[in-house]
C-alpha positions as CSV (number, residue, x, y, z in Angstrom):
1,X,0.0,0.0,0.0
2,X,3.3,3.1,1.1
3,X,4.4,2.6,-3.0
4,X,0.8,3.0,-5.0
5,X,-1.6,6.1,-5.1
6,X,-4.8,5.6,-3.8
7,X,-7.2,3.8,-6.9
8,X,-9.5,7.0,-7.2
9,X,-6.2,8.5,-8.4
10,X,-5.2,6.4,-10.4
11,X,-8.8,6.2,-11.8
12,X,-9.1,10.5,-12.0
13,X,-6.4,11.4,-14.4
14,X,-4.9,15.3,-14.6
15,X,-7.5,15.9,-17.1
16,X,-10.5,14.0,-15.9
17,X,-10.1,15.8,-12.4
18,X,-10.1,19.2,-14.7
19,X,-13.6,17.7,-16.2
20,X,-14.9,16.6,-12.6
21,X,-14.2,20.0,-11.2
22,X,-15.7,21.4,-14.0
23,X,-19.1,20.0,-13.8
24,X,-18.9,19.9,-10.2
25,X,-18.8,24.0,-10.3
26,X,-21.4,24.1,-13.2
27,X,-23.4,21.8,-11.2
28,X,-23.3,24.1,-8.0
29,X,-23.8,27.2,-10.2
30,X,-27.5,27.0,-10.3
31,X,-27.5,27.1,-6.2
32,X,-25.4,30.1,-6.5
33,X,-28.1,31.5,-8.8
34,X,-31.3,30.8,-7.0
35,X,-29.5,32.2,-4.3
36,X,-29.1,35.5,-5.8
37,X,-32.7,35.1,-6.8
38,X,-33.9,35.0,-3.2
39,X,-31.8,37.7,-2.3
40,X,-33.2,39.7,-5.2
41,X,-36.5,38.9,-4.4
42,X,-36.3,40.0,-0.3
43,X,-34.3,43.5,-2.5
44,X,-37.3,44.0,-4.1
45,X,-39.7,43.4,-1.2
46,X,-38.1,45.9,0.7
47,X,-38.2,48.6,-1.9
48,X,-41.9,47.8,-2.2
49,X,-42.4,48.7,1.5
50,X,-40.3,51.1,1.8
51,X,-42.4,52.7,-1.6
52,X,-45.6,51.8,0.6
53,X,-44.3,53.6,3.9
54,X,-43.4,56.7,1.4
55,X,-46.6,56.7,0.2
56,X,-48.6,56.7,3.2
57,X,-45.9,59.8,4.9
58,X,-47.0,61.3,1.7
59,X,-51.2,60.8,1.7
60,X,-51.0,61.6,5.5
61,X,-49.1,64.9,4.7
62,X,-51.5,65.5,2.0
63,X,-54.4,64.4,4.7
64,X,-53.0,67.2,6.9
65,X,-52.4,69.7,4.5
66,X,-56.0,69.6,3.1
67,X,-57.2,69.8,6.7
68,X,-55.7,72.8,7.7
69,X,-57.0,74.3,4.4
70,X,-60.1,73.3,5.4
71,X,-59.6,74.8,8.6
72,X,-58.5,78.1,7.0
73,X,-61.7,78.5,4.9
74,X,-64.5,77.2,8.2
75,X,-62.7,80.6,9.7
76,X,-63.3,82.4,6.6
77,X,-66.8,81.3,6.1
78,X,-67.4,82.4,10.2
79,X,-65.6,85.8,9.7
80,X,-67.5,86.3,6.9
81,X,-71.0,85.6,8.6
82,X,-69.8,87.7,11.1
83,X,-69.6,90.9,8.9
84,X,-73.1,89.5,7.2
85,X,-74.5,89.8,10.7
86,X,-73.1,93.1,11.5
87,X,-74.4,94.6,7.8
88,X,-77.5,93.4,8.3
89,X,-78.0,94.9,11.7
90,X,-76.5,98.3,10.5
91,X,-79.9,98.4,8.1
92,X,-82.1,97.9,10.3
Protein backbone atom coordinates (compact mmCIF):
# COMPACT_ATOMS: atom_id res chain seq x y z
CA UNK A 1 0.00 0.00 0.00
CA UNK A 2 3.34 3.08 1.07
CA UNK A 3 4.36 2.57 -3.01
CA UNK A 4 0.84 3.01 -4.95
CA UNK A 5 -1.64 6.10 -5.13
CA UNK A 6 -4.83 5.57 -3.75
CA UNK A 7 -7.23 3.75 -6.87
CA UNK A 8 -9.48 6.97 -7.19
CA UNK A 9 -6.22 8.54 -8.39
CA UNK A 10 -5.17 6.43 -10.42
CA UNK A 11 -8.78 6.19 -11.83
CA UNK A 12 -9.07 10.47 -11.98
CA UNK A 13 -6.36 11.40 -14.36
CA UNK A 14 -4.94 15.28 -14.57
CA UNK A 15 -7.55 15.91 -17.13
CA UNK A 16 -10.50 13.95 -15.91
CA UNK A 17 -10.08 15.75 -12.37
CA UNK A 18 -10.12 19.23 -14.67
CA UNK A 19 -13.57 17.73 -16.17
CA UNK A 20 -14.90 16.56 -12.61
CA UNK A 21 -14.15 20.05 -11.18
CA UNK A 22 -15.67 21.43 -14.05
CA UNK A 23 -19.10 20.00 -13.84
CA UNK A 24 -18.86 19.85 -10.20
CA UNK A 25 -18.83 24.02 -10.33
CA UNK A 26 -21.36 24.13 -13.17
CA UNK A 27 -23.43 21.76 -11.17
CA UNK A 28 -23.25 24.13 -7.96
CA UNK A 29 -23.78 27.24 -10.15
CA UNK A 30 -27.49 27.05 -10.29
CA UNK A 31 -27.47 27.14 -6.19
CA UNK A 32 -25.38 30.09 -6.54
CA UNK A 33 -28.09 31.54 -8.82
CA UNK A 34 -31.30 30.75 -7.01
CA UNK A 35 -29.52 32.20 -4.29
CA UNK A 36 -29.08 35.52 -5.76
CA UNK A 37 -32.68 35.13 -6.78
CA UNK A 38 -33.90 34.98 -3.18
CA UNK A 39 -31.82 37.70 -2.30
CA UNK A 40 -33.16 39.74 -5.23
CA UNK A 41 -36.46 38.87 -4.41
CA UNK A 42 -36.32 40.05 -0.28
CA UNK A 43 -34.26 43.52 -2.50
CA UNK A 44 -37.30 43.96 -4.09
CA UNK A 45 -39.70 43.38 -1.16
CA UNK A 46 -38.06 45.88 0.70
CA UNK A 47 -38.17 48.62 -1.93
CA UNK A 48 -41.92 47.78 -2.16
CA UNK A 49 -42.40 48.71 1.46
CA UNK A 50 -40.26 51.06 1.80
CA UNK A 51 -42.37 52.73 -1.58
CA UNK A 52 -45.63 51.76 0.65
CA UNK A 53 -44.35 53.55 3.92
CA UNK A 54 -43.45 56.65 1.40
CA UNK A 55 -46.60 56.72 0.22
CA UNK A 56 -48.57 56.70 3.22
CA UNK A 57 -45.95 59.78 4.94
CA UNK A 58 -47.01 61.35 1.72
CA UNK A 59 -51.16 60.80 1.74
CA UNK A 60 -50.97 61.60 5.52
CA UNK A 61 -49.12 64.91 4.75
CA UNK A 62 -51.53 65.50 1.95
CA UNK A 63 -54.42 64.35 4.69
CA UNK A 64 -53.01 67.25 6.92
CA UNK A 65 -52.36 69.66 4.52
CA UNK A 66 -56.03 69.64 3.15
CA UNK A 67 -57.18 69.78 6.66
CA UNK A 68 -55.71 72.84 7.68
CA UNK A 69 -57.02 74.35 4.45
CA UNK A 70 -60.15 73.30 5.41
CA UNK A 71 -59.56 74.79 8.58
CA UNK A 72 -58.54 78.07 6.99
CA UNK A 73 -61.70 78.46 4.91
CA UNK A 74 -64.50 77.22 8.19
CA UNK A 75 -62.75 80.61 9.66
CA UNK A 76 -63.31 82.45 6.61
CA UNK A 77 -66.75 81.31 6.15
CA UNK A 78 -67.38 82.41 10.17
CA UNK A 79 -65.65 85.79 9.69
CA UNK A 80 -67.48 86.30 6.92
CA UNK A 81 -71.04 85.60 8.58
CA UNK A 82 -69.82 87.74 11.09
CA UNK A 83 -69.56 90.89 8.89
CA UNK A 84 -73.11 89.53 7.18
CA UNK A 85 -74.55 89.82 10.72
CA UNK A 86 -73.08 93.05 11.54
CA UNK A 87 -74.41 94.63 7.81
CA UNK A 88 -77.47 93.44 8.29
CA UNK A 89 -78.02 94.95 11.71
CA UNK A 90 -76.50 98.26 10.50
CA UNK A 91 -79.93 98.44 8.10
CA UNK A 92 -82.09 97.95 10.26
Amino acid sequence: MGGKPPCGYRILSMMNRTRFWAILLVCLFPFQASAALFEDTDARRSILDLRARMNEKADKSAMLELSKQNELLRQEVDRLRGQIEVLTNELR
